[in-house]
C-alpha positions as CSV (number, residue, x, y, z in Angstrom):
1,X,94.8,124.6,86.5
2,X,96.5,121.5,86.2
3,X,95.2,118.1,87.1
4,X,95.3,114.6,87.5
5,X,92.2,113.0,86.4
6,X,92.6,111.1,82.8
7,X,90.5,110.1,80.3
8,X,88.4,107.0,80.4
9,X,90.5,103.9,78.6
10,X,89.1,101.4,77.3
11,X,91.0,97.9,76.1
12,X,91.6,97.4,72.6
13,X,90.0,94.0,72.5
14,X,88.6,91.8,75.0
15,X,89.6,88.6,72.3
16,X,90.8,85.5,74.5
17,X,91.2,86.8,77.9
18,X,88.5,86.2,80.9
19,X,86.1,88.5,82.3
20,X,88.6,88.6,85.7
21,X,91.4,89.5,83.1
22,X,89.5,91.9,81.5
23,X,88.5,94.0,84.8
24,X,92.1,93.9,85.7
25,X,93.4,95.3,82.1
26,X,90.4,98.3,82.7
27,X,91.8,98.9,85.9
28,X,95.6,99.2,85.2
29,X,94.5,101.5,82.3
30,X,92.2,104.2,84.3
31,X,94.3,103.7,87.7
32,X,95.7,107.4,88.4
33,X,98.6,105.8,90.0
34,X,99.7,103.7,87.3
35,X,99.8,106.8,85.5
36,X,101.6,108.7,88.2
37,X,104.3,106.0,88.4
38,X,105.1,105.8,85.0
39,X,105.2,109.6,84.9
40,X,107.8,109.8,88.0
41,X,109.8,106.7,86.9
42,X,108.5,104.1,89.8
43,X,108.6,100.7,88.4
44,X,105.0,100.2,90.6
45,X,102.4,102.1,91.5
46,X,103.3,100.6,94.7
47,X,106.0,103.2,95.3
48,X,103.1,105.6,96.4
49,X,101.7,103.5,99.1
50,X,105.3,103.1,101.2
51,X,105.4,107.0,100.5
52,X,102.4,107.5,102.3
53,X,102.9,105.4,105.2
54,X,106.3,106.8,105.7
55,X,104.8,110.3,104.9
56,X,103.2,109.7,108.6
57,X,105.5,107.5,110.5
58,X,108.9,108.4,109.0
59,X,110.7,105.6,109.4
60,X,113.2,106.2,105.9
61,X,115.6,108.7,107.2
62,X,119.0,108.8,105.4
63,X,121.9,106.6,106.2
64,X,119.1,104.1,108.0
65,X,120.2,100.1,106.7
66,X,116.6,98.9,105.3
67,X,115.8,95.3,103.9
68,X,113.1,95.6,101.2
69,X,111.6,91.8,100.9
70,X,110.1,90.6,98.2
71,X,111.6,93.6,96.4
72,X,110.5,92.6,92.7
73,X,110.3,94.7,90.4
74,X,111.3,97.5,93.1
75,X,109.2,100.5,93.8
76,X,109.6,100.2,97.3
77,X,113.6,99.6,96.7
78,X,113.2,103.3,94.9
79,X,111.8,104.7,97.3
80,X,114.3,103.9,100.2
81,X,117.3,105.2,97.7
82,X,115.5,108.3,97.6
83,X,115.3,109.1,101.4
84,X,119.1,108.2,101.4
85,X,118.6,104.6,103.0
86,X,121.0,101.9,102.8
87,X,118.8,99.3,101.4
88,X,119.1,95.8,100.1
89,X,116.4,94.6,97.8
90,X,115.8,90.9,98.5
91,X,113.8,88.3,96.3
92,X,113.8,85.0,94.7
93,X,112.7,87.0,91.5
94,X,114.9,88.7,88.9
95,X,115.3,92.4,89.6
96,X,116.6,94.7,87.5
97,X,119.5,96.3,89.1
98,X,119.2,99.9,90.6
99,X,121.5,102.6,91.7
100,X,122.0,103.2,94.9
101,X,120.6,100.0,96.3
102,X,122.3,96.4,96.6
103,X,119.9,93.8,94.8
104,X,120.3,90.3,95.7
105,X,118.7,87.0,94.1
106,X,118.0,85.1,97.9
107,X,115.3,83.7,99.5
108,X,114.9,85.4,102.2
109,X,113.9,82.2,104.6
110,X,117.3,80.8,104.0
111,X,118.8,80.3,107.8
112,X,121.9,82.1,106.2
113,X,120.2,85.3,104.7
114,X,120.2,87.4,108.2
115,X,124.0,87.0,108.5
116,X,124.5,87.8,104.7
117,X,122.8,90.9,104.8
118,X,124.3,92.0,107.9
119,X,127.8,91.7,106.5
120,X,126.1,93.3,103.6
121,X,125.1,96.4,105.4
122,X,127.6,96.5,108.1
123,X,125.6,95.7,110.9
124,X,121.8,95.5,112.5
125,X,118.9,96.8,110.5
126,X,116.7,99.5,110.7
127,X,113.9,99.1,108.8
128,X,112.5,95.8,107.5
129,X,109.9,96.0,104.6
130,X,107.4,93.2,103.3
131,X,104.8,94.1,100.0
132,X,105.3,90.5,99.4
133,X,102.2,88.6,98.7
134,X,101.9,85.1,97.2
135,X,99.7,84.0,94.4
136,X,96.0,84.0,94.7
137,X,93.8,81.1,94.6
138,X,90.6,82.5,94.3
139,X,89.5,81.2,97.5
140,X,89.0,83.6,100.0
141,X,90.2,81.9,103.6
142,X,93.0,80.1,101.4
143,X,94.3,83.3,100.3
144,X,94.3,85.1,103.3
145,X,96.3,81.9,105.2
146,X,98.8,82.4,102.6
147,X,99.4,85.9,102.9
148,X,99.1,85.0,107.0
149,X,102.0,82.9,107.2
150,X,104.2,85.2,104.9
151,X,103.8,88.2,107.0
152,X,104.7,85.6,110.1
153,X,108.0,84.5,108.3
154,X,108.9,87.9,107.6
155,X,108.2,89.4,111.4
156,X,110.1,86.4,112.1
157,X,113.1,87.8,110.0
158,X,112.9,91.2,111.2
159,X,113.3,89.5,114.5
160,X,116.7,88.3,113.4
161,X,117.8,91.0,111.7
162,X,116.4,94.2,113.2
163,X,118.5,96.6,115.5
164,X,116.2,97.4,119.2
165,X,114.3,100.7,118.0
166,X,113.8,99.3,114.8
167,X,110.8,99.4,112.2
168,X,108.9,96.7,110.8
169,X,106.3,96.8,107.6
170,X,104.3,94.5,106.1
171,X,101.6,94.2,103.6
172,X,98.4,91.8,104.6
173,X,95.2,91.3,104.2
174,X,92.1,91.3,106.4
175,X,90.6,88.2,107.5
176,X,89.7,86.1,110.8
177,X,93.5,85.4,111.3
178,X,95.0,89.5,111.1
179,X,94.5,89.9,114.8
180,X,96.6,87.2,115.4
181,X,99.4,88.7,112.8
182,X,98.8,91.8,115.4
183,X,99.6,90.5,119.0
184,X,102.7,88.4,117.4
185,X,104.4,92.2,116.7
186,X,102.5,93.6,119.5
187,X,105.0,91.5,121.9
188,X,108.1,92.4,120.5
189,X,107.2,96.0,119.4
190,X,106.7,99.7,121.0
191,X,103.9,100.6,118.6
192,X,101.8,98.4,116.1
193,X,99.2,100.0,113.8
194,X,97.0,98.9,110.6
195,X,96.9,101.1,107.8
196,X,95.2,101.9,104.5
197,X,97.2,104.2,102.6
198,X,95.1,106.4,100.0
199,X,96.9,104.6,97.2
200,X,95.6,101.1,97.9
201,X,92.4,100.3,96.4
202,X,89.3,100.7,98.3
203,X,88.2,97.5,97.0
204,X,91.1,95.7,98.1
205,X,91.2,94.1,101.3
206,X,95.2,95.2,101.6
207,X,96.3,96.5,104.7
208,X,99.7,97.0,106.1
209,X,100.9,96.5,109.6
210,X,103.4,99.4,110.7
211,X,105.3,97.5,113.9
212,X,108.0,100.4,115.5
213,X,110.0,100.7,118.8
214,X,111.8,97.1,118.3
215,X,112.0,95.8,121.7
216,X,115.1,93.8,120.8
């Protein structure tokens, strides 16, 4: 009987790096899914948690134009090439280029990136996807503004860019502000939902908002 459960890790040396470092290091090291990824070729364990939520809502179906934001290093950019998408992978990061997917160095609130990728793609798109989340300050309600107003920029993008019936997914975290993040896709959207895949943490306060039925 085969399984996946691994051996306990432990670092090498603690030497020079924080306790907050430390627990991190620990983590990586006994995290199943880091394991799985490497094993399966996903540049992030992240790959698993856009599997999942599709898994349920199907939204990567093949020929579908997708728009993978904040695409560094790009398991989610993987992912879409394997369900036969059409996808540009979007950042203002370096990103090692992959077949089957058009990478671009952009920021994505340029006023000109919805007409590039348009002329990119050939028209409307069909899914827009967000794992973007900005640096962490260590403060809670700081952190959880930041990561507001990204997910608001990039609902605002897939306003621009999406065709009516389109999808839109995005990574946030909980905090006095989600609901708000909520009713804003709620208006322009069939269907809005909050999800935990399995993959994310149970410690981490990472959800993602799954918006469908673009109103248009």
């Amino acid at each position: 009987m085969t399984t996946d459960r691994r051996l306990h890790v432990k670092m090498k040396t603690a030497k020079g790096r924080t306790v907050a470092q430390q627990k991190w290091i620990s983590r990586q090291l006994n995290d199943p899914y880091v394991g799985k990824a490497k094993d399966m070729g996903y540049r992030s364990r992240a790959a698993f948690k856009l599997i999942e939520i599709d898994n349920k809502y199907h939204l990567l179906k093949p020929g579908r134009r997708v728009v993978d934001l904040g695409a560094a290093p790009g398991g989610w950019t993987q992912v879409c090439v394997e369900k036969g998408c059409q996808v540009v992978a979007l950042d203002i990061l370096e990103m090692s280029p992959l077949a089957g997917a058009t990478v671009l160095k952009a920021d994505f609130l340029d006023p000109a990136a919805p007409a590039k990728l348009e002329a990119v793609l050939g028209g409307k798109v069909d899914v827009v996807l967000s794992d973007m989340a900005p640096s962490t300050t260590g403060h809670r309600e700081t952190d959880h503004l930041r990561i507001v107003n990204l997910v608001e920029a990039a609902l605002d993008f897939s306003l621009a860019t999406l065709k009516p019936g389109g999808a839109f997914v995005a990574k946030f975290r909980q905090g006095q502000h989600e609901n708000e993040i909520v009713k804003g896709a709620q208006a322009r959207f069939a269907k809005v939902a909050r999800v935990k895949p399995p993959s994310s943490r149970a410690e981490s306060a990472e959800h993602f908002i799954v918006a469908t039925g673009f109103k248009g």
